[in-house]
C-alpha angles and dihedrals in degrees: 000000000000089000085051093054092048091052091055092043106048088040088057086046081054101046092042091060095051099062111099130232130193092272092053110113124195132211109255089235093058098060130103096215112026119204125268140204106218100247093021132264096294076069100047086051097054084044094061088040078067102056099034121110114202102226114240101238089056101044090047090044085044092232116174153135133103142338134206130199144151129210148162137267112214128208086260093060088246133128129258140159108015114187120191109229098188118007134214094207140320101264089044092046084054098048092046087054090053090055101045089053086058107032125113132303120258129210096250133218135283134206108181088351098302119129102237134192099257125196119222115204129198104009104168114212104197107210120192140152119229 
């Protein structure tokens, strides 16, 4: 009888900690349905190439290269919390920042229908004066 109760008991703790709230953020490759930039990310990147502003010391010092970062995609399609993985240099992590906070909106992801937050992890942003 006491093994039954446990079972019980540790299957409802399970299943509590399944259901899923509004801070809950899923791995991009979990999802049903994954989130999309109309026109793909080669647009979304042009998008942000746009927007970007090459800061000054950089682009007097010529600094450039690759950044990394990862995100998340919120029900909404917009853009939080946008962490720079491997940064170029401190004045270009921070502009790319300001863009990505304003950048444009994504079809999110879905799980069962429902529109999720959705990390994306690793998206390279290649910098370069020319």
């Amino acid at each position: 009888m006491k093994f039954l109760l446990f079972l019980v008991l540790a299957f409802g703790t399970v299943t509590a900690s399944c259901q899923t709230t509004d801070t809950t953020v899923y791995a991009f490759d979990s999802l049903a349905t994954k989130p999309e930039f109309k026109g793909g990310i080669t647009k979304f990147t042009r998008a942000l190439d746009r927007t970007f502003h090459y800061p000054p010391y950089s682009r007097i010092h010529y600094i450039q290269g690759t950044l990394t970062a990862s995100f998340i995609i919120e029900k909404d399609g917009s853009i939080s919390n946008v962490i720079i993985t491997k940064g170029v240099y401190e004045d270009i992590d921070q502009e790319f920042i300001r863009v990505m906070k304003n950048a444009p909106k994504w079809k999110p992801g879905t799980v069962d229908g429902q529109a999720v937050r959705t990390r994306y992890v690793g998206f390279p942003f290649r910098l370069a004066l020319g």
